[in-house]
N, C-alpha and C positions, 0 to 999 in steps of 0.2 A: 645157459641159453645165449645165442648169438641175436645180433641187433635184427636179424634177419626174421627170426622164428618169433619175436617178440611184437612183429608189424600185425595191426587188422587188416583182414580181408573183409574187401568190400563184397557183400553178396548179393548186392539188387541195390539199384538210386530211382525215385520218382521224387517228382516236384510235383508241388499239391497247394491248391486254394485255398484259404481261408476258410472256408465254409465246406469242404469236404470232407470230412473227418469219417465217413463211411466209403472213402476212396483209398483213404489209408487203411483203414482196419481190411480191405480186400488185397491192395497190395503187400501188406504183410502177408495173408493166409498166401496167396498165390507164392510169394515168396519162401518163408518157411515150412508151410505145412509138410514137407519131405522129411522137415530135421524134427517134427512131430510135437510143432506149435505150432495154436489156433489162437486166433484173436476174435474175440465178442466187442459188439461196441453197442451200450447202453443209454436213454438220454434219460432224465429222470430232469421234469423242467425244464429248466433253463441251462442244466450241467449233462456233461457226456462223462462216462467211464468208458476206458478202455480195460479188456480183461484178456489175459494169458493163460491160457491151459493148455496142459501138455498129453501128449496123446501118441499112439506109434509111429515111430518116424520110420521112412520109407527103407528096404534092405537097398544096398548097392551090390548085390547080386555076391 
């Protein structure tokens, strides 16, 4: 591998509030859902989980 193929690609940036945390779990969905991840966000109390599940990702024809 070249130092080229070995770089991430960036695939979506938001900046987000402190207090937003179901701003993120939509910008993810909006973001990956093609590549056939879902993101769930739970609050249980005082604590949040975020959750991953995978699902069919979009054909590119």
């Amino acid at each position: 591998m070249n130092a080229e193929s070995q770089q991430l690609q960036l695939l979506a940036s938001e900046t987000f509030k402190k207090a937003e945390l179901h701003r993120v779990v939509t910008f993810l969905n909006r973001s990956l859902k093609s590549r056939g991840l879902i993101f769930g966000l739970e609050k249980t109390g005082e604590d949040y989980s975020i959750r991953i599940y995978t699902g069919p990702a979009d054909d590119d024809g």
